[in-house]
PQR file of N, CA, C, O and H, with PARSE charges and radii, in Angstrom:
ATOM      1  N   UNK A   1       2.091  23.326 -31.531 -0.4000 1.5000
ATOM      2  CA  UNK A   1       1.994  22.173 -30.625 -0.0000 2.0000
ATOM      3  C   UNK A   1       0.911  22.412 -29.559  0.5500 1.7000
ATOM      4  O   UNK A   1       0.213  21.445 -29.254 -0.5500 1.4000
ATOM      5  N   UNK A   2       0.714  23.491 -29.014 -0.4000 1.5000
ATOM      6  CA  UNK A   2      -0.663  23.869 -28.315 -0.0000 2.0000
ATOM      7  C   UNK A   2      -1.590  23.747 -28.378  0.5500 1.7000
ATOM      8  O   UNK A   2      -2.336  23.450 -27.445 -0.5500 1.4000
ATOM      9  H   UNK A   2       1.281  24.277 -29.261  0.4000 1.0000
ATOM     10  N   UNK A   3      -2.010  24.006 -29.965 -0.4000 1.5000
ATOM     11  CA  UNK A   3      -3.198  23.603 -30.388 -0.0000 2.0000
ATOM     12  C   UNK A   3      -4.270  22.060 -30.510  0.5500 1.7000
ATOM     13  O   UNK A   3      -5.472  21.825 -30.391 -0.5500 1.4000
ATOM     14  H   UNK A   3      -1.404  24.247 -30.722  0.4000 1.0000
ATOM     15  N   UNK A   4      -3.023  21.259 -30.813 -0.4000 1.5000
ATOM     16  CA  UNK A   4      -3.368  19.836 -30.913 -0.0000 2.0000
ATOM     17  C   UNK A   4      -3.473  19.161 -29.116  0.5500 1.7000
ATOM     18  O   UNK A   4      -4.335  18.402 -28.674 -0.5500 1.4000
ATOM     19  H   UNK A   4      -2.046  21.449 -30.910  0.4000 1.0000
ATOM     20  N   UNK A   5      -2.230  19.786 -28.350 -0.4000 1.5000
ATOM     21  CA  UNK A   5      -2.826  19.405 -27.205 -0.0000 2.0000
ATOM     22  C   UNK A   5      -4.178  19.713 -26.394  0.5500 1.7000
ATOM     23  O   UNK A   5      -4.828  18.966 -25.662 -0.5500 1.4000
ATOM     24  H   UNK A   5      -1.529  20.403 -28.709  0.4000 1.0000
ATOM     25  N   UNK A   6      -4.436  21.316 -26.828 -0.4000 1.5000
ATOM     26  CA  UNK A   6      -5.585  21.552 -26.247 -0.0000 2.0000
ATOM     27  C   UNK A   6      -6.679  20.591 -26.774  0.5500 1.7000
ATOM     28  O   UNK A   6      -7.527  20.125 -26.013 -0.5500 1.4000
ATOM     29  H   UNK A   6      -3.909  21.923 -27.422  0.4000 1.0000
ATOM     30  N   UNK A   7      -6.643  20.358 -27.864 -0.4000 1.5000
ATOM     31  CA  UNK A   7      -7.886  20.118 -28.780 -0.0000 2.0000
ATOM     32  C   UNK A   7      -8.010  18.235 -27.950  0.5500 1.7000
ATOM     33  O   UNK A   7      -9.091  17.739 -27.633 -0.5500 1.4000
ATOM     34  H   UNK A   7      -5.954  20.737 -28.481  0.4000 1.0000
ATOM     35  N   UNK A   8      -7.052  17.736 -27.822 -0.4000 1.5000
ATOM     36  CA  UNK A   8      -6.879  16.724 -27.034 -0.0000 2.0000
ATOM     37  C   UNK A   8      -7.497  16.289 -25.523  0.5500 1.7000
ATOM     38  O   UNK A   8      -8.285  15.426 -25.139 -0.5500 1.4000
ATOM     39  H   UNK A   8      -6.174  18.139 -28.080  0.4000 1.0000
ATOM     40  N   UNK A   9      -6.595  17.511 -24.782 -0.4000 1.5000
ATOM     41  CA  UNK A   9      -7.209  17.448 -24.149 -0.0000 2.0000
ATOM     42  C   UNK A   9      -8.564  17.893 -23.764  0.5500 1.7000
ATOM     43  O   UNK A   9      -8.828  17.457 -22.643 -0.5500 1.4000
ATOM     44  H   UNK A   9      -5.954  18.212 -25.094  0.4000 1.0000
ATOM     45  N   UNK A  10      -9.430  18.526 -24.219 -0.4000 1.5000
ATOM     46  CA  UNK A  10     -11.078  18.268 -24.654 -0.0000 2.0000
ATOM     47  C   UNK A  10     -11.491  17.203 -25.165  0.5500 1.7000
ATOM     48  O   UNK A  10     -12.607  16.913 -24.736 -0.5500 1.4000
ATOM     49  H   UNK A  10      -9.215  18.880 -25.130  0.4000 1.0000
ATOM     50  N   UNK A  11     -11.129  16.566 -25.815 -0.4000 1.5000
ATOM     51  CA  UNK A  11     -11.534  15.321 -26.474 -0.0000 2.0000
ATOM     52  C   UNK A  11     -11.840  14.686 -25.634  0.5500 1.7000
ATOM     53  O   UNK A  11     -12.953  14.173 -25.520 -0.5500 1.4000
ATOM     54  H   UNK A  11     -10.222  16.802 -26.164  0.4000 1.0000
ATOM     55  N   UNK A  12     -10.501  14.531 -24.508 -0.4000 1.5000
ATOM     56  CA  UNK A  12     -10.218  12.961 -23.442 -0.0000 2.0000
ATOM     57  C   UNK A  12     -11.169  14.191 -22.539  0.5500 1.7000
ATOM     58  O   UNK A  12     -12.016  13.432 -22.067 -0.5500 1.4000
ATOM     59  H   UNK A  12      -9.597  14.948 -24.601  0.4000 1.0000
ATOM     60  N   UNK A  13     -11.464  15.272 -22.134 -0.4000 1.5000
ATOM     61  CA  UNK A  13     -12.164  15.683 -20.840 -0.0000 2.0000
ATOM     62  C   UNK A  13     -13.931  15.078 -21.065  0.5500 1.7000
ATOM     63  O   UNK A  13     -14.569  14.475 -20.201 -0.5500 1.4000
ATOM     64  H   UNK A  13     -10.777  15.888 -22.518  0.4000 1.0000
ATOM     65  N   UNK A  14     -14.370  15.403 -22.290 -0.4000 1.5000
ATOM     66  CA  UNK A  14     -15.311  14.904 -22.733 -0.0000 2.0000
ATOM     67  C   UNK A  14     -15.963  13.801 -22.623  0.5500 1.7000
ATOM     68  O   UNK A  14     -17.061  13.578 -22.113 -0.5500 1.4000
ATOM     69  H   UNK A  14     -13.852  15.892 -22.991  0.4000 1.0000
ATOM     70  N   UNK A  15     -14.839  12.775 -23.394 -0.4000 1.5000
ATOM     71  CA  UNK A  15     -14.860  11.314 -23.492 -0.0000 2.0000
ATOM     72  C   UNK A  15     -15.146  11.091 -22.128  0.5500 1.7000
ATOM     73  O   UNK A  15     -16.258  10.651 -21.838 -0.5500 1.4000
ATOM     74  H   UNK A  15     -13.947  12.957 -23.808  0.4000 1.0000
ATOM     75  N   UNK A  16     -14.153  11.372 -21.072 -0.4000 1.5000
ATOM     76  CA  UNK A  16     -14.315  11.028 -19.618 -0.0000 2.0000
ATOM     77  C   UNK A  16     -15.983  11.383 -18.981  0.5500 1.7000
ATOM     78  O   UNK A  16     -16.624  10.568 -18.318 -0.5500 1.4000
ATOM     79  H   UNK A  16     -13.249  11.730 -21.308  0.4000 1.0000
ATOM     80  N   UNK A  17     -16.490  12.812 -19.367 -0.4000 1.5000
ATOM     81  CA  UNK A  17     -17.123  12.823 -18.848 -0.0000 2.0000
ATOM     82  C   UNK A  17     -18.211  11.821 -19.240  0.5500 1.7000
ATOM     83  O   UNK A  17     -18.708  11.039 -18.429 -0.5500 1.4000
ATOM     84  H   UNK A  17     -15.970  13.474 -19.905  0.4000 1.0000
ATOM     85  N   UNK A  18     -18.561  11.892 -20.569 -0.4000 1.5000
ATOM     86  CA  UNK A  18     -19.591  10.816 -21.399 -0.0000 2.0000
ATOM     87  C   UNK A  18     -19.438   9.286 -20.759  0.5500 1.7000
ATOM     88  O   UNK A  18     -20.504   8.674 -20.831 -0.5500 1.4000
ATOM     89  H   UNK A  18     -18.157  12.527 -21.228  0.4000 1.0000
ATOM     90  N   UNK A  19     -18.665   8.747 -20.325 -0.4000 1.5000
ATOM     91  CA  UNK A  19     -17.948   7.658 -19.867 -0.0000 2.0000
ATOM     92  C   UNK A  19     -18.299   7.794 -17.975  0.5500 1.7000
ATOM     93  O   UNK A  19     -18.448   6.714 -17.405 -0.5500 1.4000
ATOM     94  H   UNK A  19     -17.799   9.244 -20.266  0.4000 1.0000
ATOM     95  N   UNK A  20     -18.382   8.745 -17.339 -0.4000 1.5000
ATOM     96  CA  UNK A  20     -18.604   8.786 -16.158 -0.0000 2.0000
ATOM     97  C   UNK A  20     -20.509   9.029 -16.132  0.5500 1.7000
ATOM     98  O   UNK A  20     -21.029   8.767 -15.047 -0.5500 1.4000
ATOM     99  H   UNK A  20     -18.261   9.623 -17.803  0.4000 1.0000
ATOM    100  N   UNK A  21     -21.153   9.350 -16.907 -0.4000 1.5000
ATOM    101  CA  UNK A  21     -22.281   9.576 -16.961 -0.0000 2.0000
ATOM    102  C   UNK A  21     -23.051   8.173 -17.730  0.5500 1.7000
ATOM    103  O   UNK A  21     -24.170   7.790 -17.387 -0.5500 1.4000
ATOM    104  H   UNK A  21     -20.730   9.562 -17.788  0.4000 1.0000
ATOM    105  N   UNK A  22     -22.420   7.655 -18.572 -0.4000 1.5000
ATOM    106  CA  UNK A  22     -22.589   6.149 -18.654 -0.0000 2.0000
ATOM    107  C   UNK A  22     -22.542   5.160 -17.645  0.5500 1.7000
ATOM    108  O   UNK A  22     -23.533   4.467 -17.418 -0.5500 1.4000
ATOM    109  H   UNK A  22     -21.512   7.966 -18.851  0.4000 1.0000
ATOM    110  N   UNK A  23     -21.631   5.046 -17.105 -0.4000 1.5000
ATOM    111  CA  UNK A  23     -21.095   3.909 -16.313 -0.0000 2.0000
ATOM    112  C   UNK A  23     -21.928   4.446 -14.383  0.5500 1.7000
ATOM    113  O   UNK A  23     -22.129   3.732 -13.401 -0.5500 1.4000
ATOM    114  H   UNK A  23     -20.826   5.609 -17.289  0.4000 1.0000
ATOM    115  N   UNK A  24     -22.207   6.065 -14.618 -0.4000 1.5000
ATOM    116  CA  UNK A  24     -22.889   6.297 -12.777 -0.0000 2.0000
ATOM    117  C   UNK A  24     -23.868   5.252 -12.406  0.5500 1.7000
ATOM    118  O   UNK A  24     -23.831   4.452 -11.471 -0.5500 1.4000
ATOM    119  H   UNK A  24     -22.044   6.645 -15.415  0.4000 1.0000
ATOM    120  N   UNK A  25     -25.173   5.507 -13.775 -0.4000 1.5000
ATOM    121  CA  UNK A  25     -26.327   4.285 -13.260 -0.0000 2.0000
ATOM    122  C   UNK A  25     -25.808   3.232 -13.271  0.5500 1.7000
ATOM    123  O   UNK A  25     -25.727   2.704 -12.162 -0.5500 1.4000
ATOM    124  H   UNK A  25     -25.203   6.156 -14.534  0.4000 1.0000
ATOM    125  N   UNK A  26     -25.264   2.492 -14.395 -0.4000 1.5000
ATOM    126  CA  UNK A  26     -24.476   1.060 -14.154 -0.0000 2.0000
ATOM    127  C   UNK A  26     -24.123   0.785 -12.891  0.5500 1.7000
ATOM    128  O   UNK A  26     -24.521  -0.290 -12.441 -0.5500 1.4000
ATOM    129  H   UNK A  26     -25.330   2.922 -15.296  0.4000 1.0000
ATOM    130  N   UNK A  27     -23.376   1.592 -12.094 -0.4000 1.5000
ATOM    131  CA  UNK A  27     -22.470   1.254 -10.964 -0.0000 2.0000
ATOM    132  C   UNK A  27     -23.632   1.170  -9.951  0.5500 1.7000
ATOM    133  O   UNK A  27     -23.592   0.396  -8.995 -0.5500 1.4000
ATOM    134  H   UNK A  27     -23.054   2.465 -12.460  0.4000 1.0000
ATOM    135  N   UNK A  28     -24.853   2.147 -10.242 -0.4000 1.5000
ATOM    136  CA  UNK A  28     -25.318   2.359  -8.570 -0.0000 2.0000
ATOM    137  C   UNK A  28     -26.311   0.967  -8.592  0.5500 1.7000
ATOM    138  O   UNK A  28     -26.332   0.220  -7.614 -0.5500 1.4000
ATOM    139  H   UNK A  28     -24.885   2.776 -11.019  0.4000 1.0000
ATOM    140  N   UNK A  29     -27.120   0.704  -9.795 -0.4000 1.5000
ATOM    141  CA  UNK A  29     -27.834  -0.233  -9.851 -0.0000 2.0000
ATOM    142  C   UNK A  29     -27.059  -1.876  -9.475  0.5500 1.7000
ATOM    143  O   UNK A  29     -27.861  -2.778  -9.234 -0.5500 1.4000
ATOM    144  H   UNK A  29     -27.103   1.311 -10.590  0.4000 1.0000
ATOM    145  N   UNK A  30     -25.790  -2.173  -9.440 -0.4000 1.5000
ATOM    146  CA  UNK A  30     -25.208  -2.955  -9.414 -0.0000 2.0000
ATOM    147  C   UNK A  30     -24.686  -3.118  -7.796  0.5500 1.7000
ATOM    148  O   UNK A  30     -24.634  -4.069  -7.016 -0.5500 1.4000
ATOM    149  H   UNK A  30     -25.138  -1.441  -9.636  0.4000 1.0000
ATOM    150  N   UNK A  31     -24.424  -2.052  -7.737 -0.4000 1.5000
ATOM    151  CA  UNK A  31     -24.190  -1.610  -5.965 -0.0000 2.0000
ATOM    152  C   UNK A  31     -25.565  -2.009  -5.535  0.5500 1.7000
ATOM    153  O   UNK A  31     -25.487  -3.176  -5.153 -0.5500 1.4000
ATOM    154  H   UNK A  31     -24.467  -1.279  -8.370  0.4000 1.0000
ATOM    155  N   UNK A  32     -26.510  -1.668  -5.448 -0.4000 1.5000
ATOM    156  CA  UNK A  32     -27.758  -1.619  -4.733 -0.0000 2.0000
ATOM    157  C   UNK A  32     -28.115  -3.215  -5.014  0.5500 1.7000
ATOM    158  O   UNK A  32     -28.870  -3.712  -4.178 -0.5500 1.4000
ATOM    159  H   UNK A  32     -26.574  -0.719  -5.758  0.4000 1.0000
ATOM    160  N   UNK A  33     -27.690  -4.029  -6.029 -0.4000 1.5000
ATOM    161  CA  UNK A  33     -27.760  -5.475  -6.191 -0.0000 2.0000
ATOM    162  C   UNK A  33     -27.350  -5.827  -5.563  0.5500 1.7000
ATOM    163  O   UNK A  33     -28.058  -6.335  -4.693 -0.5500 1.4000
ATOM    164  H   UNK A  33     -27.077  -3.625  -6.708  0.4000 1.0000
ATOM    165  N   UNK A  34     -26.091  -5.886  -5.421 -0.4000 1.5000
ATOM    166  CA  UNK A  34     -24.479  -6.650  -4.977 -0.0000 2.0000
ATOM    167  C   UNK A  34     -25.332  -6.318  -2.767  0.5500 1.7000
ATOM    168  O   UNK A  34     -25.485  -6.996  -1.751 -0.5500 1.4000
ATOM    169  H   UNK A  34     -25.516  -5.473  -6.127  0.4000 1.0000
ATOM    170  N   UNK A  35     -25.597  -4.813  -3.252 -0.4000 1.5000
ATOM    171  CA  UNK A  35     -26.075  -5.005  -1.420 -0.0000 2.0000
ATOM    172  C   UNK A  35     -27.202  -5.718  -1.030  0.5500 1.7000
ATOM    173  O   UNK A  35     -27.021  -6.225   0.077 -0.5500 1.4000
ATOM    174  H   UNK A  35     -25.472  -4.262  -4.077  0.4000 1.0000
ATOM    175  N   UNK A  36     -28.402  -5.980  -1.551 -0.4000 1.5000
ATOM    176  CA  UNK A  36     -29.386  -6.550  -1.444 -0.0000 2.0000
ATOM    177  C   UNK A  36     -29.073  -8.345  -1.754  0.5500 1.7000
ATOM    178  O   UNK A  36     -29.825  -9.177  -1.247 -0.5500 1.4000
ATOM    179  H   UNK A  36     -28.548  -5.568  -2.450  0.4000 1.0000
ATOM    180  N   UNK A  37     -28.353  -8.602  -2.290 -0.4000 1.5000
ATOM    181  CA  UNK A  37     -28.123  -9.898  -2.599 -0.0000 2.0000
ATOM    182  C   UNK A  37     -26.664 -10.206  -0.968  0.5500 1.7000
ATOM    183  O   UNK A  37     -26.414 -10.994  -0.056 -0.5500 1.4000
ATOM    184  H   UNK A  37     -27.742  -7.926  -2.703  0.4000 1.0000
ATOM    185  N   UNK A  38     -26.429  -9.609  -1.263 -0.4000 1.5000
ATOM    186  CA  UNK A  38     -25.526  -9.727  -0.030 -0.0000 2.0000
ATOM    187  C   UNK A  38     -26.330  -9.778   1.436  0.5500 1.7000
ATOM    188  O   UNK A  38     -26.326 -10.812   2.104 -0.5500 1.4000
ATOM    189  H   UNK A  38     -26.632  -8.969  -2.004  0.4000 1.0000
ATOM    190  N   UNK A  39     -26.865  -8.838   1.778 -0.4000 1.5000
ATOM    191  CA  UNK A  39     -28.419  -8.887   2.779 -0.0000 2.0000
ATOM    192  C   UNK A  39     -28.850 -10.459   2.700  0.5500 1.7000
ATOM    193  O   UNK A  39     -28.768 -11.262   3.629 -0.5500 1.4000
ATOM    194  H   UNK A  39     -26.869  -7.997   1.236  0.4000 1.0000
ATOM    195  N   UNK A  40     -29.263 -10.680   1.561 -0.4000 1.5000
ATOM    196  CA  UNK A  40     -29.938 -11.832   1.347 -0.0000 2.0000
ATOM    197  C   UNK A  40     -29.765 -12.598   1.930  0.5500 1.7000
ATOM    198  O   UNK A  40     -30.544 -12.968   2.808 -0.5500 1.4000
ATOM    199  H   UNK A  40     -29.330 -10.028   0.806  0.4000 1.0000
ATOM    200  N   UNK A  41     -28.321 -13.304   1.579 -0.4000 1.5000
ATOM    201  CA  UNK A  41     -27.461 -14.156   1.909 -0.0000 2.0000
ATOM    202  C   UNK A  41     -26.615 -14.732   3.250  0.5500 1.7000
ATOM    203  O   UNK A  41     -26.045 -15.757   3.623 -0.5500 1.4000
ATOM    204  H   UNK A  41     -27.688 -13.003   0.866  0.4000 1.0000
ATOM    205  N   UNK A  42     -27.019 -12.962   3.854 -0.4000 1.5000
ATOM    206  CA  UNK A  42     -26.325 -12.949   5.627 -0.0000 2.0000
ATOM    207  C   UNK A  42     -27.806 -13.647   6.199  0.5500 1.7000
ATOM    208  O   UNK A  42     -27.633 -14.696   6.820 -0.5500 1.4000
ATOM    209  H   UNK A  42     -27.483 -12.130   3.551  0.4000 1.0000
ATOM    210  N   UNK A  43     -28.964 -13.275   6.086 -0.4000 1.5000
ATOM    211  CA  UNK A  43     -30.053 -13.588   6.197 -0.0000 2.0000
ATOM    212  C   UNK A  43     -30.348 -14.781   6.519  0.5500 1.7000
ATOM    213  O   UNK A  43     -30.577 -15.224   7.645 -0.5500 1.4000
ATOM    214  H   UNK A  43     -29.105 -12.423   5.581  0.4000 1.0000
ATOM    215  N   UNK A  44     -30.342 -15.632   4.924 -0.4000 1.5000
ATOM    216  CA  UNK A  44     -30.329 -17.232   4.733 -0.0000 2.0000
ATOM    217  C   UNK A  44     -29.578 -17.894   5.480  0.5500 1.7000
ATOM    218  O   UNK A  44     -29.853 -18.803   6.263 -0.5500 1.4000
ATOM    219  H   UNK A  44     -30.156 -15.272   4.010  0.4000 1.0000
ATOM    220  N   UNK A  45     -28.270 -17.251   5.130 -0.4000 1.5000
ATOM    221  CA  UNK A  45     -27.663 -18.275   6.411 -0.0000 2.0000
ATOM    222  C   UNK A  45     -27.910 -18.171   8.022  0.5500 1.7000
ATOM    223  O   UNK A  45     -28.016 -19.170   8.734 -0.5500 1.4000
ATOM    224  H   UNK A  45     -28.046 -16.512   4.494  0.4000 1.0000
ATOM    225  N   UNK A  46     -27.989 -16.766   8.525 -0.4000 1.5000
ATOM    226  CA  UNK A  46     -28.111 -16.830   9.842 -0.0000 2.0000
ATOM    227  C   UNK A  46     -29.687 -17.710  10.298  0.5500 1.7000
ATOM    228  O   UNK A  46     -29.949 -18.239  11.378 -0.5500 1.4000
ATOM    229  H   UNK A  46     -27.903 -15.955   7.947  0.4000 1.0000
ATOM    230  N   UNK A  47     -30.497 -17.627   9.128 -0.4000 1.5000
ATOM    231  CA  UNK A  47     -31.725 -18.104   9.574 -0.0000 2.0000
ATOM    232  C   UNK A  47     -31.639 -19.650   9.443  0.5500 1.7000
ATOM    233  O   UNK A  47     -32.116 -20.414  10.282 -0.5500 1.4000
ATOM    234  H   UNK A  47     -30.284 -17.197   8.251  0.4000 1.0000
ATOM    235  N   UNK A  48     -30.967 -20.059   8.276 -0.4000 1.5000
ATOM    236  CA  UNK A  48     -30.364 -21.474   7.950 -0.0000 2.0000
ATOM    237  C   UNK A  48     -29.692 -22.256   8.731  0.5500 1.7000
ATOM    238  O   UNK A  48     -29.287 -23.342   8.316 -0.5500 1.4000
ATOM    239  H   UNK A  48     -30.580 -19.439   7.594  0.4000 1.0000
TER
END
């Protein structure tokens, strides 16, 4: 029974990491949107 858990849990440590190294740029490029579009918008209106 050890064996299959270990082997498991590598699988899912892996997966996670592959999955956190995917999704880092996604997030920051979307962040740095979401803030610049947000900027934008405080902008327009206060100038509006």
């Amino acid at each position: 029974m050890s064996w299959p858990k270990k082997k498991s849990a590598q699988s899912s440590s892996t997966l996670e990491e592959q999955q956190k190294k995917e999704l880092s740029i996604p997030t920051i490029v979307t962040l740095m949107l979401a803030a610049i579009v947000g900027i934008g918008i405080g902008l327009w209106l206060m100038v509006g």
